[in-house]
C-alpha positions in Angstrom: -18.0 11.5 -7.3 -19.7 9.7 -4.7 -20.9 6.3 -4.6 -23.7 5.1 -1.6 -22.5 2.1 0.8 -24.5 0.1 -2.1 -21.3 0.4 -4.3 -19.1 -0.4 -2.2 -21.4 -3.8 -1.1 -21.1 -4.8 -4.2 -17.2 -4.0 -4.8 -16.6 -6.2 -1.7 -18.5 -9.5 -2.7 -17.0 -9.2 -6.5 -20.3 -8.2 -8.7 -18.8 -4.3 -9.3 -15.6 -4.8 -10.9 -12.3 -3.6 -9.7 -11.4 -2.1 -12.5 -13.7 0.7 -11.8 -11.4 2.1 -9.4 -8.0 1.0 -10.9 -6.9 -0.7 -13.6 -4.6 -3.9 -13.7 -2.3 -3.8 -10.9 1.3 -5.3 -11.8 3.2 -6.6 -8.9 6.4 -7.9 -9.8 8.7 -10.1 -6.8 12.1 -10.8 -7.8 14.2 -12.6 -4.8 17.2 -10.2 -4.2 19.2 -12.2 -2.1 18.6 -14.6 1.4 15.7 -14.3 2.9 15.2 -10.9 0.8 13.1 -9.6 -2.0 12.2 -6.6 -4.2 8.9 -5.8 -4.9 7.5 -3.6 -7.6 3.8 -2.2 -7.9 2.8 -0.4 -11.0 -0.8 1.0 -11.7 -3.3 3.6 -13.1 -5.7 5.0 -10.5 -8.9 6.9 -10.7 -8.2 9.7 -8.6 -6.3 13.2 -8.9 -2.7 13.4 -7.8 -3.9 15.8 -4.9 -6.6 13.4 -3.4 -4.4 9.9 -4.0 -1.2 12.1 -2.3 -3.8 12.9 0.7 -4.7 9.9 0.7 -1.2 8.1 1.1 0.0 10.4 3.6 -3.2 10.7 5.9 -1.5 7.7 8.1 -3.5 8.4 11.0 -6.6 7.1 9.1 -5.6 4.1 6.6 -6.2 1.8 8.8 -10.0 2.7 8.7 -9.8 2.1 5.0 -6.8 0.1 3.9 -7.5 -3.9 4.2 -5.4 -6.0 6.8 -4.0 -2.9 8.2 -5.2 -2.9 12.3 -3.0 0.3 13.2 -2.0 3.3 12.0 -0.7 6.6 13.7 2.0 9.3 13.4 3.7 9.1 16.6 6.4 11.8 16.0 8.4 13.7 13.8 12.2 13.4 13.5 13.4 16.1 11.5 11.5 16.9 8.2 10.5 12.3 8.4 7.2 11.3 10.1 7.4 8.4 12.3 4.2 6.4 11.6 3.3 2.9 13.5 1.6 0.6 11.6 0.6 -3.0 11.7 -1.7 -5.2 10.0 -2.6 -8.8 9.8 -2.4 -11.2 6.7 -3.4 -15.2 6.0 -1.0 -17.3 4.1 -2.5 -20.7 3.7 -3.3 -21.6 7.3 -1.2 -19.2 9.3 -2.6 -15.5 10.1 0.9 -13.2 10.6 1.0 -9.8 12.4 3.1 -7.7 11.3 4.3 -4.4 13.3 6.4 -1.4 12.3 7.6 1.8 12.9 8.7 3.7 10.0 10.5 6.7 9.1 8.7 8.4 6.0 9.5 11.5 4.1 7.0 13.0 2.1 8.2 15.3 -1.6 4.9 16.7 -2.6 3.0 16.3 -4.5 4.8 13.0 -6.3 7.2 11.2 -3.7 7.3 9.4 -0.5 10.2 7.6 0.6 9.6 4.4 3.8 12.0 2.9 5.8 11.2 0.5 8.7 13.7 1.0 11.2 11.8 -1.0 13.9 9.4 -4.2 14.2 9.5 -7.0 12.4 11.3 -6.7 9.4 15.3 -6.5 9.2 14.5 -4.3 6.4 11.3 -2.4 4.7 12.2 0.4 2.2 10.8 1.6 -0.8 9.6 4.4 -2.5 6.0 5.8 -3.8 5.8 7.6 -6.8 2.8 9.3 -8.3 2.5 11.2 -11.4 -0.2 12.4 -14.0 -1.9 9.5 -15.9 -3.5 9.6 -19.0 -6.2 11.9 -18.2 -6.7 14.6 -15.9 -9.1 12.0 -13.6 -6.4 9.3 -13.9 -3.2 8.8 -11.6 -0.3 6.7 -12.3 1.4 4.8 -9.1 4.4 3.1 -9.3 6.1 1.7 -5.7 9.6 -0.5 -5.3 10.9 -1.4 -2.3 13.0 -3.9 -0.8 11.8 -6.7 2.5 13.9 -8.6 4.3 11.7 -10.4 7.4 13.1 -10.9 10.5 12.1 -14.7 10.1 12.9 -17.2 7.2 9.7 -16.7 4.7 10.0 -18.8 1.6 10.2 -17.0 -2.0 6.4 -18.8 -2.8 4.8 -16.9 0.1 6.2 -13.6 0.1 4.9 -13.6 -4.0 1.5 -14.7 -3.1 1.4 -12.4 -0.4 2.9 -9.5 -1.9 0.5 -9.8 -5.4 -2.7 -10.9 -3.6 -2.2 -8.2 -0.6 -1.1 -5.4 -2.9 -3.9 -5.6 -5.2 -6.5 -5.0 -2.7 -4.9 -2.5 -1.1 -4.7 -0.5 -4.2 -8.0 -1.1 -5.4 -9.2 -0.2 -1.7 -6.9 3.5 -1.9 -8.8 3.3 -5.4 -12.2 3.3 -4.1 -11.9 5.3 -1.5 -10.2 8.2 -3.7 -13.2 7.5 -6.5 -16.1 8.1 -3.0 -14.4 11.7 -1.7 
């Protein structure tokens, strides 16, 4: 189903509800040791498995569609892994922080895909992606945990309000734009 740029409009300044396109998002940030956290999303999208999955892996494009992400490109392949630069900017109070990437990703259709960050500005980024059939056929269940260690000290507070806040939207954005194609 599509939805005119008037949707979306009215998605963006908060008079559609998110909820449309996803229901409640849980993101759960447990520290895991110095400087290091594990994060947990968990979620029920509108979307088929096949369009979410094309979706997620369609790197060259997310940034056209995914908030706070600036870049986005495969930049090689390294075996049966994609090597994907990304980097996107976020606000934490006062600061704005760019953060760059490369990553090595491995795609298991339809369900999985595996990230690691092996350069930019994380010591490490690695998690998984799992998708799976939700309650209906129109429905899509995505659950993601991975592990972040920056580079620099963050404090615990920031990398939970960044993680919940920055998460969300960019679920319900994946959301929206599965629910317009």
């Amino acid at each position: 189903m599509r939805h005119s740029s008037g949707w979306r409009a009215l998605w963006m300044v908060g008079i559609l509800p998110l909820t449309l396109f996803a229901e409640t998002v849980d993101v759960n940030v447990k520290s895991s040791g110095a400087n290091t956290s594990m994060i947990s999303l968990d979620t029920q999208v509108k979307s088929t498995e096949k369009t979410l999955w094309d979706l997620m892996t369609d790197f060259n494009h997310q940034a056209q569609f995914l908030p706070y992400m600036t870049l986005s490109e495969v930049i090689g392949k390294e075996g049966n892994n994609l090597l994907v630069n990304q980097a996107g900017t976020i606000h934490i109070l006062f600061w704005s922080f760019t953060m760059r990437m490369k990553q090595r990703v491995t795609e298991d259709p339809p369900g999985h895909i595996h990230f690691q960050t092996i350069e930019g500005d994380f010591k490490k980024l690695e998690g998984d992606f799992h998708l799976s059939p939700g309650p209906t056929a129109s429905w899509t269940h995505l659950a993601c945990q991975f592990e972040v260690e920056p580079k620099r000290y963050v404090p615990d507070w920031a990398v939970r309000m960044a993680a919940r806040r920055y998460l969300r939207k960019m679920v319900h954005a994946l959301a929206q734009r599965a629910e317009e194609m």
